[in-house]
C-alpha positions as CSV (number, residue, x, y, z in Angstrom):
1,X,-31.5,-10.8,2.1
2,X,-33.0,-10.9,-1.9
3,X,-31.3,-7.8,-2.5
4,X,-27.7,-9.2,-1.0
5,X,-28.6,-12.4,-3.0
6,X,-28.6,-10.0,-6.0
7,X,-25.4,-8.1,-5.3
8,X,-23.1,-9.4,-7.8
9,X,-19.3,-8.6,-7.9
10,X,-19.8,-6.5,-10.9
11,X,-22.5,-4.2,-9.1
12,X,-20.2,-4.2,-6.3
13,X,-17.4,-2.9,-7.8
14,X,-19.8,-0.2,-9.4
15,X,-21.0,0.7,-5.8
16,X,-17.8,0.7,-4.2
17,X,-15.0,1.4,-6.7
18,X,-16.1,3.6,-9.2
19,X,-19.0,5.7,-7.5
20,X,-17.3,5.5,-4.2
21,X,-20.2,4.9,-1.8
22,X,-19.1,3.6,1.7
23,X,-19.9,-0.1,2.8
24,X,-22.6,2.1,5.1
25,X,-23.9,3.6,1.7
26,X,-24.6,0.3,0.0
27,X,-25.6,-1.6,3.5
28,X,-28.3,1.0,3.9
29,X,-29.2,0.6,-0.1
30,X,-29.7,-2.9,0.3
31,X,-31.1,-2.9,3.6
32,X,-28.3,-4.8,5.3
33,X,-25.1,-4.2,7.6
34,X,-22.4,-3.1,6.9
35,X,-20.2,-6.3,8.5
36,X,-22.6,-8.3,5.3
37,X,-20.9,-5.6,2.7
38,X,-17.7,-6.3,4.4
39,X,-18.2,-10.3,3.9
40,X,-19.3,-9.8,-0.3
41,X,-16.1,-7.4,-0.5
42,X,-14.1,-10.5,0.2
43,X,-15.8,-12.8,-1.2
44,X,-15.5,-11.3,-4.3
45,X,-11.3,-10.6,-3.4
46,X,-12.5,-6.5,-4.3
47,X,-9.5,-4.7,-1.9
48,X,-10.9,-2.7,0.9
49,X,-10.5,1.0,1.1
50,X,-7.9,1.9,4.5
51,X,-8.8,3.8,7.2
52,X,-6.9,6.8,5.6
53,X,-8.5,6.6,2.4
54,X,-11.9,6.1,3.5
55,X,-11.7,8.9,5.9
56,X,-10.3,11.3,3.1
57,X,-13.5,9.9,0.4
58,X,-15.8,10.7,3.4
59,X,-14.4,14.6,3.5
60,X,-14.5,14.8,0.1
61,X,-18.2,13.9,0.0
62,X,-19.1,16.0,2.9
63,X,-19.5,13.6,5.2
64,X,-17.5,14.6,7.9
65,X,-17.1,18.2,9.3
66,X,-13.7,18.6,8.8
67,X,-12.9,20.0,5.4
68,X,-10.3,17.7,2.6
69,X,-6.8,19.2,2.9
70,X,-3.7,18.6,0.8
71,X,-0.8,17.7,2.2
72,X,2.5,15.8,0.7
73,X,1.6,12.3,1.6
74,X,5.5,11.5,0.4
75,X,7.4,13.8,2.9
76,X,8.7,11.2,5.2
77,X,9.3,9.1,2.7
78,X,13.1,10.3,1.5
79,X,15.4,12.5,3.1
80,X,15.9,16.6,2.6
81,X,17.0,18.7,5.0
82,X,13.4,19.8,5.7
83,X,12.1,16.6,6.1
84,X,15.3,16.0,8.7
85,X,14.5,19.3,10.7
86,X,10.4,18.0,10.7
87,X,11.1,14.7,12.1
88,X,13.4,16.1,14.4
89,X,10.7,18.2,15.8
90,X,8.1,15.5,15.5
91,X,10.5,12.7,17.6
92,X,10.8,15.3,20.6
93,X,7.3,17.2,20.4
94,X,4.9,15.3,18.0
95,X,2.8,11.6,18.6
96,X,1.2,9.4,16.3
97,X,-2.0,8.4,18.0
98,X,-3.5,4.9,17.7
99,X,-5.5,5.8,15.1
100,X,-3.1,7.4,12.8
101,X,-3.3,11.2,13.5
102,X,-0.2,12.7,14.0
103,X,-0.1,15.9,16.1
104,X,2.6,18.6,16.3
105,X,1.7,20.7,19.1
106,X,4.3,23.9,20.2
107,X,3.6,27.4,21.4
108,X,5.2,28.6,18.5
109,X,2.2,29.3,15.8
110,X,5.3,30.6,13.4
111,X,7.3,27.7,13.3
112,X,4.5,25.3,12.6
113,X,3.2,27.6,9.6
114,X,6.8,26.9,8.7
115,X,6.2,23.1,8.7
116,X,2.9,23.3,7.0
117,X,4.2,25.0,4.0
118,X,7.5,23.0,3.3
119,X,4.8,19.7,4.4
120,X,2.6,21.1,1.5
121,X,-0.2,21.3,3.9
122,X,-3.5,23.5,3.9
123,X,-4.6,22.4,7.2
124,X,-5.6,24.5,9.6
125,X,-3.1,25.9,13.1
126,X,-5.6,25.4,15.9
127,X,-5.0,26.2,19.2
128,X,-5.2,23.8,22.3
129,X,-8.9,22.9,23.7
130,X,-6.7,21.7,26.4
131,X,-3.5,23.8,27.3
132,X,-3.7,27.7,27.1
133,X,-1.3,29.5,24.4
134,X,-0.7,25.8,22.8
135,X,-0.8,25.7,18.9
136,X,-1.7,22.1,17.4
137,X,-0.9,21.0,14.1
138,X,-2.7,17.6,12.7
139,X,-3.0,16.1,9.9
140,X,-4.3,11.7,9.3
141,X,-2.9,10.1,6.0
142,X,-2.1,6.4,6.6
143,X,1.2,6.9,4.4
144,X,2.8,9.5,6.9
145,X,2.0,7.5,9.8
146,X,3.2,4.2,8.3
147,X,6.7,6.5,7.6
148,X,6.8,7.1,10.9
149,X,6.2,4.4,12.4
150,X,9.6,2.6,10.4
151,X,11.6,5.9,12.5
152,X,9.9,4.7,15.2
153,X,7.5,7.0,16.0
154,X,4.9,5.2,18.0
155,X,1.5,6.4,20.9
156,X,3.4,6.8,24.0
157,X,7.2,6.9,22.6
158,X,8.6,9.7,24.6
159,X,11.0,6.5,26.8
160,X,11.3,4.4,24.3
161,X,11.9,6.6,21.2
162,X,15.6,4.8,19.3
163,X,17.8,7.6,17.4
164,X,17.1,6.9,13.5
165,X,19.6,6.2,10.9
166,X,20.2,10.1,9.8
167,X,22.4,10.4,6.7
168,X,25.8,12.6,7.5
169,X,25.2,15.7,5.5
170,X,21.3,15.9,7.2
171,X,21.9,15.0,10.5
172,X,22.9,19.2,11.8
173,X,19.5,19.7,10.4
174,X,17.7,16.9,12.5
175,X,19.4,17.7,15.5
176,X,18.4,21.5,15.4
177,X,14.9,20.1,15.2
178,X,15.2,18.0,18.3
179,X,16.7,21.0,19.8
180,X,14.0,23.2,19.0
181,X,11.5,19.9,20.4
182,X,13.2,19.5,23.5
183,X,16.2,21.9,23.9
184,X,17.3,25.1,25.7
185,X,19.5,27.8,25.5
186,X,19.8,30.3,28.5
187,X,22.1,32.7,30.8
188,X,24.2,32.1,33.2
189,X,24.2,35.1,35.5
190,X,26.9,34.4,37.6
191,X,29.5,34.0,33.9
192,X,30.9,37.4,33.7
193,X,31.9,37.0,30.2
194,X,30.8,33.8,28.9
195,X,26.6,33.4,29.8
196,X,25.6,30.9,27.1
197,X,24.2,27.0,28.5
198,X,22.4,25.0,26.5
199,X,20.9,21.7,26.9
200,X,19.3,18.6,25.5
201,X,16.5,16.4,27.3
202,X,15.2,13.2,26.8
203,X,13.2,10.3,28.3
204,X,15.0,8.3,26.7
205,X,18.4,7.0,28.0
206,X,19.3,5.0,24.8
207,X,18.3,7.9,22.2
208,X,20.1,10.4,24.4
209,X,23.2,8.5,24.5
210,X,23.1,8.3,20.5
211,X,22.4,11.9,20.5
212,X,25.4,12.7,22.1
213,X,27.4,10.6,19.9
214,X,26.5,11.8,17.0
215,X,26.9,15.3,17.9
216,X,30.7,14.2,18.7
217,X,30.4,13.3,15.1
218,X,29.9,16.7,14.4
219,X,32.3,18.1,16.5
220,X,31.2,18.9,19.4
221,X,33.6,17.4,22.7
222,X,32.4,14.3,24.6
223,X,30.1,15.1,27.7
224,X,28.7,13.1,30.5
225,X,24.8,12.3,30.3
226,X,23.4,13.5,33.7
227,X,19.9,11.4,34.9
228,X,17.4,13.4,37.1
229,X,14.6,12.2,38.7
230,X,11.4,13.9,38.7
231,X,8.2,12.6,40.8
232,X,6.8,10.1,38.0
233,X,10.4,9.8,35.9
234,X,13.7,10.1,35.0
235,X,14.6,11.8,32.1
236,X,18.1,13.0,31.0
237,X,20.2,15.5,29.7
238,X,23.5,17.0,27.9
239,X,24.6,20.2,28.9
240,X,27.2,22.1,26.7
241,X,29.1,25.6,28.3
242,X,29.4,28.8,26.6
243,X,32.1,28.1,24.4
244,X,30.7,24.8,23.4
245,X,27.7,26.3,22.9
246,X,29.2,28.7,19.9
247,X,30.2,25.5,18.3
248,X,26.9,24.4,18.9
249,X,25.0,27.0,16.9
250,X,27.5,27.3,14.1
251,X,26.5,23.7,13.9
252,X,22.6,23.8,13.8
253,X,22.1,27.2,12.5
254,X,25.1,27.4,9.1
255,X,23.1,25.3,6.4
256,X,19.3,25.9,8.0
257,X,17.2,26.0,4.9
258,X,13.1,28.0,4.8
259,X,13.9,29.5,8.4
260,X,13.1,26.1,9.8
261,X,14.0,26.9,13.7
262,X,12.3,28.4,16.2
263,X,12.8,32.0,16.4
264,X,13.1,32.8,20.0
265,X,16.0,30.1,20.8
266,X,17.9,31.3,17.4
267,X,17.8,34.6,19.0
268,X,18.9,33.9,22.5
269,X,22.0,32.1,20.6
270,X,22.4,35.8,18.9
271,X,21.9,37.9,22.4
272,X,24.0,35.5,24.2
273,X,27.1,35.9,21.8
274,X,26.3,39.6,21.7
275,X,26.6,39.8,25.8
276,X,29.5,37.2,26.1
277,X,31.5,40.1,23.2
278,X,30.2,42.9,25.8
279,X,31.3,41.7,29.0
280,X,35.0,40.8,27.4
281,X,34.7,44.5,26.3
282,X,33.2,46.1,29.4
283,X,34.3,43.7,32.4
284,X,30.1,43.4,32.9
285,X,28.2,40.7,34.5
286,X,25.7,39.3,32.0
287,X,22.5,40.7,33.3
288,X,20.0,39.1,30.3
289,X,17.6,35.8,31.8
């Protein structure tokens, strides 16, 4: 204990703050533990490192086998119509876990290369240990997480998830993000001209309901939300017809900014329009699925 004993605030703060050893560091240079570090640190009222920014310290020393990355701690922190789109797509398809790594995980490697670069990211698209042809994105600064956490993005939020407070001019662009997340667009064979459905789901009653209002906001007409029941839930949905579904992509698609949405529902919207023009022209059944 002599060398604890000797362990004054100023050789502390030497340790800690300006050569940025780890409490483990100095408990191992003065052969005690780390929870005796932990006591001195507030002791002497010296402000602890967080999780975040010990974890980042430890990559940049090597210590962990994950290489530093930049990233725009800030993006969740003020609205653009990126950031809208992103936490759109994070709301529906990404998680915060409990200990502060959020994950965007989507079969589409293109679109979240799109969300790396306007996140100012240089972390690395890996694909799924877990799930075959599943792309992750991840990336653990305390600052996102806490940003997330005020929009509600919690472990486990899928039924509980509220709609957040989206400014007017932004909200097209966060709704085509929770369409990408957990949308569809598709054919209906049995439309001779007009084949276009397309649909929104959610676990959520409440944030589905909001949904629908604001997209009413937008223009789109009022619709009833249906509740299906699978074997462990319910989840529901809003379903729009063809000609709703026009208004629907003028909507989401006019003002999309860095090709933020996902290419192959953009151009199902496009091939769906294209049959709906033929089969006025032709008298043809809509034969795309």
């Amino acid at each position: 204990m002599k060398k604890l004993n000797n362990l004054s605030k100023d050789k502390l703060i030497s340790l800690y703050i300006d050569n940025k050893k780890s409490l483990g560091d100095i408990a191992r240079l003065c052969k005690v533990s780390r929870t005796a570090i932990y006591k001195k640190l507030k002791k002497y009222d010296i402000k602890q490192r967080s999780k975040s920014e010990a974890r980042i310290e430890a990559q940049k020393q090597g210590k962990l086998p994950q290489q530093f990355f930049d990233i725009n701690e800030n993006f969740f922190s003020s609205w653009s119509p990126e950031m809208a789109y992103v936490l759109g797509l994070l709301i529906t398809d990404g998680c915060v876990s409990k200990t502060g790594t959020v994950s965007l995980s989507m079969n589409d490697k293109e679109l979240l290369e799109k969300v790396k670069k306007v996140m100012g990211s240089a972390h690395n698209i890996t694909l799924s240990k877990h799930q075959k042809g599943l792309y992750c994105f991840h990336f653990a600064r305390e600052k996102l997480a806490e940003d997330l956490h005020k929009f509600g993005i919690f472990p486990r939020k899928s039924l509980t998830v509220k709609f957040p407070d989206v400014p007017r001019d932004l909200l097209a662009d966060f709704i085509r993000g929770i369409f990408d997340g957990d949308g569809s667009v598709m054919f209906k064979k049995e439309s001779k001209y007009y084949p276009l459905v397309t649909k929104f789901f959610s676990g959520s009653k409440d944030f589905i309901e909001k949904l629908e209002i604001k997209l009413q906001e937008l223009g789109m007409p009022e619709r009833t939300i249906y509740q299906q029941k699978t074997k462990n839930s319910l989840y529901y949905s809003i379903v729009y017809s063809h000609k709703d579904s026009v208004k629907l992509f003028a909507i989401m698609y006019k003002k999309a900014q860095n090709g933020l949405f996902l290419e192959r529902k953009y151009r199902r919207f496009i091939e769906g329009l294209r049959e709906a023009d033929h089969g006025k022209r032709t008298g043809r059944v809509a034969s795309i699925t």
